[in-house]
C-alpha positions as CSV (number, residue, x, y, z in Angstrom):
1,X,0.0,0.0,0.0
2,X,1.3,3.5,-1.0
3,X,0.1,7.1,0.0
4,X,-1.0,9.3,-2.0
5,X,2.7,10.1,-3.0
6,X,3.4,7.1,-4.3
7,X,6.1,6.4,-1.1
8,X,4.9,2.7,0.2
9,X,3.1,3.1,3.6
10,X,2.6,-0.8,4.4
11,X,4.0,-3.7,2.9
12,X,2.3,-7.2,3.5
13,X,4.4,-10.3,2.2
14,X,3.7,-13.7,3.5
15,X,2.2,-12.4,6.8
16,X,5.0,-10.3,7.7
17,X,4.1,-6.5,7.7
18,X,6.6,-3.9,7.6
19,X,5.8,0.1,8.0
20,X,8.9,2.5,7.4
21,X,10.5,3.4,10.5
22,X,9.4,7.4,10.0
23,X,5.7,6.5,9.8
24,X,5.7,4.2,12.3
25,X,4.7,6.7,14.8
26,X,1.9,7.8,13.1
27,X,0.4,4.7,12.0
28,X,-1.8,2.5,14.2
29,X,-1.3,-1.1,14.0
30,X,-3.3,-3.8,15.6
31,X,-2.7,-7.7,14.8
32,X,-4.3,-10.0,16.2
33,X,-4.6,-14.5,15.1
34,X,-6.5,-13.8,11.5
35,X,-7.0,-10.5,11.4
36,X,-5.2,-7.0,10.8
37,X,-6.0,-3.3,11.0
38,X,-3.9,-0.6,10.1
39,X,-4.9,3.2,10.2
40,X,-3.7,6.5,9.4
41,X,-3.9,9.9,10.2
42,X,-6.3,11.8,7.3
43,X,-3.5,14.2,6.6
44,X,-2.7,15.4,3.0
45,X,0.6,13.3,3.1
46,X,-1.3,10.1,3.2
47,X,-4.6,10.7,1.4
48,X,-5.9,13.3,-0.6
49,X,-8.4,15.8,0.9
50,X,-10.8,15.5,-1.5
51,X,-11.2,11.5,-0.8
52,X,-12.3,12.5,2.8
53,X,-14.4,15.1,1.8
54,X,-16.3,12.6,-1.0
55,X,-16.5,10.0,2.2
56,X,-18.1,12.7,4.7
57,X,-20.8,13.4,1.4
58,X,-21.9,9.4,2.8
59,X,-20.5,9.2,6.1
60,X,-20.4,12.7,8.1
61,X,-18.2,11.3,11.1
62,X,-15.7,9.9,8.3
63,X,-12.4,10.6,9.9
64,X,-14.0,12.7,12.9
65,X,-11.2,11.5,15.0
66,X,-8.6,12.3,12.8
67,X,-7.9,8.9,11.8
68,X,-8.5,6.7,8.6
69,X,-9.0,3.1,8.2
70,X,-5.9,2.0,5.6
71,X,-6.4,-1.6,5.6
72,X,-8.6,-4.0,7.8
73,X,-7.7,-7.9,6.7
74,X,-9.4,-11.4,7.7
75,X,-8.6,-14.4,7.5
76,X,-11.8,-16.0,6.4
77,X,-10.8,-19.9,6.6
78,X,-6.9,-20.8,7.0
79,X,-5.4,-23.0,4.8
């Protein structure tokens, strides 16, 4: 996954998840057995402003905290 930039945000390979070191601070991570949650401040580095504003058109409290879901995985059925 990449921000808006193009620089990559979160990479997922083979269940191994790796942020780069100067984002980790500002990126939320939460892991638990099968499932995966990642989220991101809605700042213009990460995501554009017009994407929140076209969310809040659906969802008024879209980002009300500050905050944007990035990626939410689960494992349905393991191998």
């Amino acid at each position: 996954m990449n921000t808006y930039h193009g620089e990559s945000l979160v990479n997922v390979t083979n269940d191994y998840v790796e942020i780069p070191t100067h984002l980790q601070p500002s990126i939320n991570f939460a892991q638990v057995p099968g499932s995966l949650c990642v989220t991101v401040p809605a700042t213009e580095q990460l995501v554009p402003a017009w994407v929140v504003d076209a969310m809040r058109q659906q969802e008024p409290m879209y980002a009300s905290d500050g905050r944007i879901l990035a990626i939410m995985v689960t494992v349905v059925e393991p191998e």
